[in-house]
VEXPAZA-646425 format. One line per 3 residues: number of its first residue (from 0); for each residue x, y, z of C-alpha. Coordinates in pm, whole numbers. Each point is the difference from the previous one (the first is absolute). Layout:
BEGIN
NUM) X:Y:Z | ... $
END
This chain:
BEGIN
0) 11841:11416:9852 | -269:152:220 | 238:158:252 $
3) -109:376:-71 | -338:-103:64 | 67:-208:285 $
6) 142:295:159 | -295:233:-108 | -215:-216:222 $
9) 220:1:300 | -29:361:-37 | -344:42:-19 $
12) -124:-271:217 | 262:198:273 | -177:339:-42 $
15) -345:-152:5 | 112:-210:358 | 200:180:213 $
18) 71:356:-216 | 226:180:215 | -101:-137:315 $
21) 286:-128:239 | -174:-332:59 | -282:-223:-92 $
24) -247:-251:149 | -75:-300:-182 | -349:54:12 $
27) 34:326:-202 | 219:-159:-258 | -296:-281:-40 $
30) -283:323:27 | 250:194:-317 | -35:-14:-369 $
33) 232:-276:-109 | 43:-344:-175 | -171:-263:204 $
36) 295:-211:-105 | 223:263:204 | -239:14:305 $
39) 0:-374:76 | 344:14:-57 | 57:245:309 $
42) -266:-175:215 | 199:-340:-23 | 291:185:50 $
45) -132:126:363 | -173:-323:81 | 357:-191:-56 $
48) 139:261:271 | -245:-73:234 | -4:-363:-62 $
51) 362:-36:79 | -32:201:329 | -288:-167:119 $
54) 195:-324:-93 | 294:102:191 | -174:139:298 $
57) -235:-381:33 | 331:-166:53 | 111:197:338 $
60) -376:29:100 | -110:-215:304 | -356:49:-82 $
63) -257:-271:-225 | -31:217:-327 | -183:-302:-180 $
66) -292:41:219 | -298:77:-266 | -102:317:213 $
69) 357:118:-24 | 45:-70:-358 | -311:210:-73 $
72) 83:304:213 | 352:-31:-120 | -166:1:-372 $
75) -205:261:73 | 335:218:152 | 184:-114:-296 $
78) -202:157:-236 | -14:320:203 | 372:-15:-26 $
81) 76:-55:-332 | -270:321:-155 | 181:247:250 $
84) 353:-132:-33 | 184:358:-169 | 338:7:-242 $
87) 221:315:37 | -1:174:-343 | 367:-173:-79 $
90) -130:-322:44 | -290:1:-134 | 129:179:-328 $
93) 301:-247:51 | -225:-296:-23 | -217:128:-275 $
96) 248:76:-243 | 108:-399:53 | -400:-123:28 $
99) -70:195:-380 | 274:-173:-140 | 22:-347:136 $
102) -445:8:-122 | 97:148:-307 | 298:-299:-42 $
105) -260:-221:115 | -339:96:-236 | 269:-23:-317 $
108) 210:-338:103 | -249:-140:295 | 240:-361:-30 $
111) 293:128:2 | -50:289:286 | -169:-281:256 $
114) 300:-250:-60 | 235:304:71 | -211:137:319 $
117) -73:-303:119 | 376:-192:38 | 203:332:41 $
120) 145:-84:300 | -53:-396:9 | -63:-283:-252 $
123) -293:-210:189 | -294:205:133 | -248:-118:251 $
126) -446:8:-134 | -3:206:296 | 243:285:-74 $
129) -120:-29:-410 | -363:47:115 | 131:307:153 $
132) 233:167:-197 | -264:-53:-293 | -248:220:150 $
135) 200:234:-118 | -79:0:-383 | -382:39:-61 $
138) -20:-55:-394 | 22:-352:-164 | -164:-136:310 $
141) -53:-365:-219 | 396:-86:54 | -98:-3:395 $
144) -316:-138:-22 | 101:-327:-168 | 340:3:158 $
147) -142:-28:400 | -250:-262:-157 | 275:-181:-132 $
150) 181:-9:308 | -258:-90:216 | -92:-321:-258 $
153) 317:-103:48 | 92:142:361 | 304:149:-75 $
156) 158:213:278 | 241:183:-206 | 176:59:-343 $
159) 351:57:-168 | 22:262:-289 | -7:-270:-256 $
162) -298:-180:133 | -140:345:25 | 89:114:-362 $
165) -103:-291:-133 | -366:22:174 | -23:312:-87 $
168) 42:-61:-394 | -214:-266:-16 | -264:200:183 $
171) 25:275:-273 | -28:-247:-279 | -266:-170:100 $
174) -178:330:69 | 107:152:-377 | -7:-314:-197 $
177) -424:-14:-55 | -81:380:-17 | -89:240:-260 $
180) 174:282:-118 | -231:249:191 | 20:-228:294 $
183) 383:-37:31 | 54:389:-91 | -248:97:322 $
186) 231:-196:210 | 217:313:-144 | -280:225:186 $
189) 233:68:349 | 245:110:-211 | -160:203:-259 $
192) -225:196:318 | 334:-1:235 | 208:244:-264 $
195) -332:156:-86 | 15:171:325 | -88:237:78 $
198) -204:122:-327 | -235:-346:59 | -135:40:-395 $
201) 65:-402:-94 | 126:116:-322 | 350:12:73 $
204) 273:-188:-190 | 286:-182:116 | 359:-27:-147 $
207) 72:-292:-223 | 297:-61:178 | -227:-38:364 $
210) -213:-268:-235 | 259:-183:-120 | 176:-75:365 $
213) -367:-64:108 | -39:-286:-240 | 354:-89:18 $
216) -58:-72:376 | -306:-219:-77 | 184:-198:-260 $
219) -205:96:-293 | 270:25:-251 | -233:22:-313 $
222) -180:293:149 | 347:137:110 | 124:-39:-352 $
225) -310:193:-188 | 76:318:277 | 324:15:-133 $
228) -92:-9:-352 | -242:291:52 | 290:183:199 $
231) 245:-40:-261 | -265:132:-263 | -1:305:206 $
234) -304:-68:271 | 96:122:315 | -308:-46:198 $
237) -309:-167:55 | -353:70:173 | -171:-337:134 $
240) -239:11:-272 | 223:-54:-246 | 234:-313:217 $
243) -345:-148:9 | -38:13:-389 | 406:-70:-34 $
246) -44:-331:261 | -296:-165:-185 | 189:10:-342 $
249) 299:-175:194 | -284:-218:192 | -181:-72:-340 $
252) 319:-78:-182 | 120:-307:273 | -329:-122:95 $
255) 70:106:378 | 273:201:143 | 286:-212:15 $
258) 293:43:347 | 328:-83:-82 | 229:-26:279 $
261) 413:-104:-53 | 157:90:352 | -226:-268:209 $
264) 194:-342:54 | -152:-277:-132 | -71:-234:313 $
267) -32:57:353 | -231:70:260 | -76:338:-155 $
270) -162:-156:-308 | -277:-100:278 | -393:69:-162 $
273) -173:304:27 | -349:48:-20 | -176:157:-307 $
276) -97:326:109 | -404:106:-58 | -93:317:-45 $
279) -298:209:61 | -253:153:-223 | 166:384:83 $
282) 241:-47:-243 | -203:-219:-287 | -55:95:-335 $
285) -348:74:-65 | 27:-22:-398 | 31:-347:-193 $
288) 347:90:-203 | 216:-55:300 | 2:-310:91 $
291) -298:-97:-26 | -304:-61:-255 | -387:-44:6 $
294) -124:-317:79 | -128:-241:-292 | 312:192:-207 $
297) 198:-343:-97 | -108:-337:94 | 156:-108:305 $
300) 70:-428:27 | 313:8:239 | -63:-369:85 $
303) 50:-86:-366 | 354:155:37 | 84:-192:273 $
306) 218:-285:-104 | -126:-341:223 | 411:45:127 $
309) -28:378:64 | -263:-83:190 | 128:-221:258 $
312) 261:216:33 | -218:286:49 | -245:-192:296 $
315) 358:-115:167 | 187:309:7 | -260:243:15 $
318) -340:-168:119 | 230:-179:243 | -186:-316:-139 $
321) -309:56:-1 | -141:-59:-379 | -371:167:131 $
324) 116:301:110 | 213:50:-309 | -276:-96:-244 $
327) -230:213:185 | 298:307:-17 | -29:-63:-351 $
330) -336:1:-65 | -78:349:198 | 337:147:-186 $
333) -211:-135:-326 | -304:215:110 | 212:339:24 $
336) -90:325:-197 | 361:30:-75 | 380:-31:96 $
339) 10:280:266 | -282:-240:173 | 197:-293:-86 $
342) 318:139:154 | -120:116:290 | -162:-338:81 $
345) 345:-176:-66 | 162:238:233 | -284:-128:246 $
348) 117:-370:-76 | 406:36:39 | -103:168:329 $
351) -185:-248:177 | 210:-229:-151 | 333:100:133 $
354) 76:-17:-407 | 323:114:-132 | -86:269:-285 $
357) 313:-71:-126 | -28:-410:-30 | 23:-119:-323 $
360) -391:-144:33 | -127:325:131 | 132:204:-367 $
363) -125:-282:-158 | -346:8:146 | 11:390:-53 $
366) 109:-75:-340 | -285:-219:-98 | -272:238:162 $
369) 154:316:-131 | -3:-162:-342 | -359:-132:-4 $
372) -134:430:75 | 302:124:-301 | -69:-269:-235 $
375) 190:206:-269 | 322:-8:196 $
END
């Protein structure tokens, strides 16, 4: 679906790098006029070379390498190394060709490109290796973030592809499940600026058909199914402005955006809790029709809607018993200007919680709070 443009980039991003040199050096493919996205991929590329020489050559050395005043010269050397490290035109042209495309798979279906990367060759993967092979894709930096934190809560040394894919999802939908319209379709942004290249208005459109595999990949099915609609009634594209606009009717319609998943087994260790994932202010919604709304709008009594059963279920299974931290949770959610607030603060709680977003008390709690701030729902 974006294949003519995918190869318009390799193209251009090859004159603009090496033009019709017979080699390049990596640090005048990082100096050149191309995707960031592209550049970090070609910098972890290098630094995996080196790091499996250097690995190789510490085995047969004789010498201490893990003295501190070896490990910063060698630092020092490696960096040196890596900048003036040079492709031969074949190679490098070789390898960007493949770097374009497997980015451009990536930015459009970021789950299902990472599963595929990651266990082509075997099905278990050590933290290690993953931390190092995901260097490699800058954009949607969230899915590492919160998977390395969730590994290091729970010390795990490595992963299969269905822990993995499993992780992964719930990672997403936790991230999606509380955001605007605006806010989800700016997660879009990579995308939208990566085939914008290398005009760089930020008024470009994408193809339906990139949007629907997008959402289709997240598990979004409602949002999926309104894309279609509008590509069967002719629409063939669509700029960010208008996703945004498209994603808050969806939002509006549900209440929150709703993941649907049917190819995840049941039980198992895979169905293991994931954080909620927080996000930062870059990507908030400054207006108050997007998921949020002034403060003082609707009366806000969430204790009222707490049932005295709910809420022993609540302090047990996500106050981990303690009724003074969940009645003082409650009373600072009650104080909130609005449900963005709100959410963000619950995010806070399932954190430091170790809470299960996906526990049948944790939608309930969201549930009640959610309802108290969209009274009419």
């Amino acid at each position: 679906m974006l294949e003519k443009e995918t190869e318009r980039i390799v193209g251009i991003i090859g004159q603009r790098s090496i033009g019709t040199a017979p080699s390049v050096a990596l640090k005048d493919i990082l100096a050149s006029d191309i995707p960031q996205t592209v550049r970090t991929f070609f910098r972890s590329d290098v630094e995996a070379m080196l790091f499996e020489e250097h690995r190789a050559a510490v085995k047969r050395s004789r010498f201490n390498l893990d003295h501190p005043d070896v490990r910063s010269a060698q630092s020092q050397l490696h960096s040196a190394m890596v900048l003036h490290f040079s492709f031969t035109r074949k190679e490098y042209l070789d390898r960007l060709g493949d770097a374009v495309h497997l980015l451009a798979n990536y930015l459009v279906r970021p789950q299902w490109t990472l599963a595929g990367v990651v266990f082509e060759k075997d099905n278990t993967i050590t933290l290690e290796a993953l931390r190092r092979l995901l260097l490699y894709f800058a954009p949607y930096g969230y899915l590492r973030d919160v998977l390395y934190r969730y590994a290091e809560d729970r010390n795990i040394a490595a992963f299969t592809r269905d822990e993995f894919s499993t992780i992964l999802w719930k990672i997403d939908g936790a991230y999606v499940k509380r955001k605007s319209g605006t806010e989800l379709a700016n997660t879009l942004l990579p995308l939208y600026e990566f085939f914008d290249y290398p005009r760089g208005t930020g008024k470009n459109s994408l193809p339906l058909k990139a949007l629907i595999r997008f959402f289709e990949d997240k598990g979004l099915t409602d949002v999926q199914s309104r894309l279609e609609g509008e590509l069967a009634q002719g629409l063939s594209e669509m700029p960010a402005a208008s996703l945004g606009e498209l994603l808050e009717e969806v939002r509006q319609a549900a209440g929150q955006f709703n993941v649907e998943r049917t190819d995840v087994k049941a039980a198992g260790p895979d169905d293991a809790a994931v954080p909620a994932v927080r996000t930062d202010g870059a990507d908030a919604d400054a207006g108050t029709g997007t998921g949020g709304q002034p403060a003082g709008r609707f009366p806000v009594n969430i204790p009222a809607a707490v049932s005295d059963g709910e809420k022993r279920k609540f302090v047990r299974r996500i106050f981990r018993g303690d009724g003074e931290k969940f009645d003082e949770a409650v009373g600072l959610l009650n104080r909130m200007s609005g449900w963005k607030e709100a959410s963000k603060h619950i995010d806070e709680i399932f954190i430091a919680n170790d809470v299960d977003p996906y526990s049948a008390e944790a939608e309930r709690f969201i549930e009640i709070v959610f309802n108290q701030f969209h009274p009419s729902r």
